[in-house]
Phi, psi and omega in degrees: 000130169298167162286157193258186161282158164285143165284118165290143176221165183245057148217128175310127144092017172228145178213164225221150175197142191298147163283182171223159164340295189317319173314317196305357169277328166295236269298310180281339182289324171322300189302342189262340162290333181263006160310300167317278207286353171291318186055064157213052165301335180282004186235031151293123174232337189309164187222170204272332183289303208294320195285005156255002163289331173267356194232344141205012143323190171310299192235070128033099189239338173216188173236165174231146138226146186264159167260129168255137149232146193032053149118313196244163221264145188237345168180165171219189198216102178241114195264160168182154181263155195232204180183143192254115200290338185268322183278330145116017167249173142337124163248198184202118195235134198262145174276334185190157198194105169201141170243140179292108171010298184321320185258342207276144178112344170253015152069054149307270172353293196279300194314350148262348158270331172298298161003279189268351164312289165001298169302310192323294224292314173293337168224076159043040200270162186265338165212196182221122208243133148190177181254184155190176132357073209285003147328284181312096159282296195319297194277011169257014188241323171288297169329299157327293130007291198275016224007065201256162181222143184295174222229027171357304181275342212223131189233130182299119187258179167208164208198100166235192169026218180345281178333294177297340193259344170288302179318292127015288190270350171282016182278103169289138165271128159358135151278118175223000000 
């Protein structure tokens, strides 16, 4: 895949531009810088082979888009759609948003969720979704700033490793 044109924003000197194969060692080096500000650097297992076989193999499981500022890469956004069975469309659930130290106060951050509210909107997604983290406060007060609202009544479940795969094995075919 070429590189794309950059996406113009209205901050001076940042521009937004869909990832590419070529990308994928910036991505990952990304995921493992917000793995850090996360404080789970040891739990990063993706490898530069798996995201480019999920982010542009055959069947595609997200999207990336990257942020330039003055040239160099300043935070991403990797995204992918889900779907709400009560609104009957599409959503758009972003998994992780991060801008590098380096950058943040220069409105990275928000060009990229107006971006992708932007993407929702064009392609008909009925909301734009993600979690985050009830420490981050700076990012649960910049969601606010943009108006986002907590998910209150709703607790994030997860299913790994072992569970899963014990859950997995009880599945059975009828014996007859």
């Amino acid at each position: 895949m070429t590189a794309t044109a950059p996406i113009a924003t209205n901050r001076p000197g940042v521009t937004l531009r869909p990832a590419t194969r070529e990308d994928v060692p910036l991505i990952l080096a990304l995921i493992r810088e917000l793995a850090e500000y996360e404080r789970e650097p040891d739990a990063v297992q993706a490898d530069e082979a798996t995201l480019a076989a999920n982010l542009f193999g055959a069947r595609p499981g997200a999207e990336v888009v990257i942020a330039d500022a003055d040239g160099e890469p300043a935070g991403f956004a990797l995204f992918f759609h889900n779907f709400s069975t009560w609104l009957g469309r599409r959503g758009l659930y972003l998994e992780d948003l991060f801008v590098r130290p380096r950058f943040r106060g220069l409105g990275v951050g928000q060009v990229l969720m107006a971006y992708l509210a932007r993407l929702a909107v064009e392609r008909d997604c009925g909301r734009f979704e993600w979690s985050v983290l009830d420490w981050n406060t700076p990012a649960i007060d910049f969601y606010r700033r943009l108006g986002a609202v907590p998910m209150d009544e709703w607790t994030v479940q997860r299913m790994t490793g072992d569970a899963l795969h014990a859950l997995a094995a009880s599945f059975d075919a009828p014996r007859g």
